[in-house]
N, C-alpha and C positions, 0 to 999 in steps of 0.2 A: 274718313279722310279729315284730316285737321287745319283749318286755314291759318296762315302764319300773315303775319301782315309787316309791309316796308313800307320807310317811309319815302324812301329815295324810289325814281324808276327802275335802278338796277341793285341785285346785290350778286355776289361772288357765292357758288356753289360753296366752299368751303365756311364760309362765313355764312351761310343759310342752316348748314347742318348744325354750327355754335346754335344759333339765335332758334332752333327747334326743338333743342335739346334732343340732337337725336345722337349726338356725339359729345363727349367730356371736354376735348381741346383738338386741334387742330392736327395735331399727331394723327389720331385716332381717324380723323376725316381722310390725311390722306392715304393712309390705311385704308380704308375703306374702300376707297376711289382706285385708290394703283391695286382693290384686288377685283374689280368689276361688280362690287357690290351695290354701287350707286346708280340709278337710271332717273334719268331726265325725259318728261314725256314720254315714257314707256321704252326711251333708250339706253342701253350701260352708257353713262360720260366717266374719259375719264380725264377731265380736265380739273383739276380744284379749282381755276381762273375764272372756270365758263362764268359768263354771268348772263343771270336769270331774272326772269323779270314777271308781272303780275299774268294770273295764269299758265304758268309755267306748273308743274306737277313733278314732287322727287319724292322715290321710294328709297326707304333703305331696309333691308332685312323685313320686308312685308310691309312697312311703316310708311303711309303718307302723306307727305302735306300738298298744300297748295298755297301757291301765294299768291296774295289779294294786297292791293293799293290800298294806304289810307287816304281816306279823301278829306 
């Protein structure tokens, strides 16, 4: 698992998957999402909106990050 680090308290699923590189562009994100590919905390989301926050945990296609605050 890979920690990804914000610098804000929140960021936007879609914009999580740019900043992980686990997606090309945002197309591809909501792709991902409208096909139940994406799980938030061990759950399918399929919001691109959701917003996530530090210890939050997203898989996509086996691939995980975590995201951690910078302090």
């Amino acid at each position: 698992m890979e920690d990804v680090e914000i610098r804000e308290g929140t960021i936007r699923l879609g914009q999580l998957l740019k900043l992980a590189s686990l997606v090309e562009d945002g197309v591809e994100a909501a792709d991902l999402i409208r096909g139940g590919l994406v799980k938030v905390n061990g759950d399918i989301e399929e919001r691109r909106g959701r917003q996530l926050a530090a210890g939050d945990v997203v898989e996509v296609k086996g691939q995980q990050v975590r995201l951690v605050s910078r302090a």
